[in-house]
N, C-alpha and C positions, 0 to 999 in steps of 0.2 A: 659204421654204426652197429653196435650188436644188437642180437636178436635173438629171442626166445620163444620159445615154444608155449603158447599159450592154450588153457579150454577154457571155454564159455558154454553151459549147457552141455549140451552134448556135442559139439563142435570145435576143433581142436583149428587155431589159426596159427600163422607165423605173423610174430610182433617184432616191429622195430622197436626199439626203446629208447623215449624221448625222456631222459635223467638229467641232463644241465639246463642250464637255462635257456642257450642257445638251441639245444636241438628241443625244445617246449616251445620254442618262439618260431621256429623256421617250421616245426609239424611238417605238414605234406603238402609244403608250397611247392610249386613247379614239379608236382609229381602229377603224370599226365594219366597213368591207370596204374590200379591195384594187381596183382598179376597172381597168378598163383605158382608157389614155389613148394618142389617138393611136395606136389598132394595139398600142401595146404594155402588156403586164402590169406594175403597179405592185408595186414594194416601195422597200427602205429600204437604202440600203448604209453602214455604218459603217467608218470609214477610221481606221488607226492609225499614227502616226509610225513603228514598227518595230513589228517581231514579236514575239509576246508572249502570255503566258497570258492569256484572256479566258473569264468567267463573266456569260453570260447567264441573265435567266429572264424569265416570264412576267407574273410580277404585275402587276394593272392592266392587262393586256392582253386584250382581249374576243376577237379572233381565234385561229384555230389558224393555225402561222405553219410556215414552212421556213426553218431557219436553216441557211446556210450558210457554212462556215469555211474562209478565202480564205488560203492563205500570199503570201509576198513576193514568189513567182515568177507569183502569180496565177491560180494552181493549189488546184480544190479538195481542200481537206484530210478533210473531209466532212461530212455534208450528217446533220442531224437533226432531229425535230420537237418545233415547242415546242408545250405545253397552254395554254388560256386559263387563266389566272386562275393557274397551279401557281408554287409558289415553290421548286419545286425548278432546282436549279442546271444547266446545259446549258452544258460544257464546253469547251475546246481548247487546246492548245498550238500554240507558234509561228505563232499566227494574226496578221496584218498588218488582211485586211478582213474582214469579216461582212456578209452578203445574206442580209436576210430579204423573204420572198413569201412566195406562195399554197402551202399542204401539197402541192397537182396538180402544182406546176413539176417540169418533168422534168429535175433539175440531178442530179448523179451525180457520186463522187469521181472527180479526175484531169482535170472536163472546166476 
């Protein structure tokens, strides 16, 4: 899976990138911890061709995670926590990308 170098704020992560549909659908199942690589804290960025209602949840996912909900301009829209294992739905409009990491990331609407 490739991976990018991402910042959010002032905080620079290493992103996986979930671009098919396949790896948007597997996200960070069976992923037991985030780890940090190279100085930087791992997660998962999900990329969308345009703006768009998107419904995450957690199922199958053993972590507590921070999702965050990226609009067009690259600006967060806001930032919520997903449960491991919960099948309830976690929310957005006009979301473009999604950054999910560690519950501790200090990411905050607007940055």
């Amino acid at each position: 899976m490739k991976t990018q170098k991402i910042k959010i704020g002032n905080t620079e992560y290493l992103a996986y990138l979930a671009i098919t549909e396949e790896e948007k659908e597997i996200g960070l199942q069976e992923v037991e911890e985030l780890e940090i690589e190279d100085g930087l804290q791992e997660g998962m960025l999900f990329i969308y061709d345009e703006p768009q209602h998107l419904d995450f949840w957690m199922k199958d996912t053993e972590i507590p995670l921070q999702i965050v909900f990226i609009g067009k301009d690259n600006i967060v829209i806001s930032v919520k926590q997903g449960v491991p294992m919960s099948e309830d739905f976690i929310s957005e409009d006009n979301t473009q990308y999604v950054f999910e990491t560690i519950p501790e990331a200090n990411i905050n609407v607007g940055d």
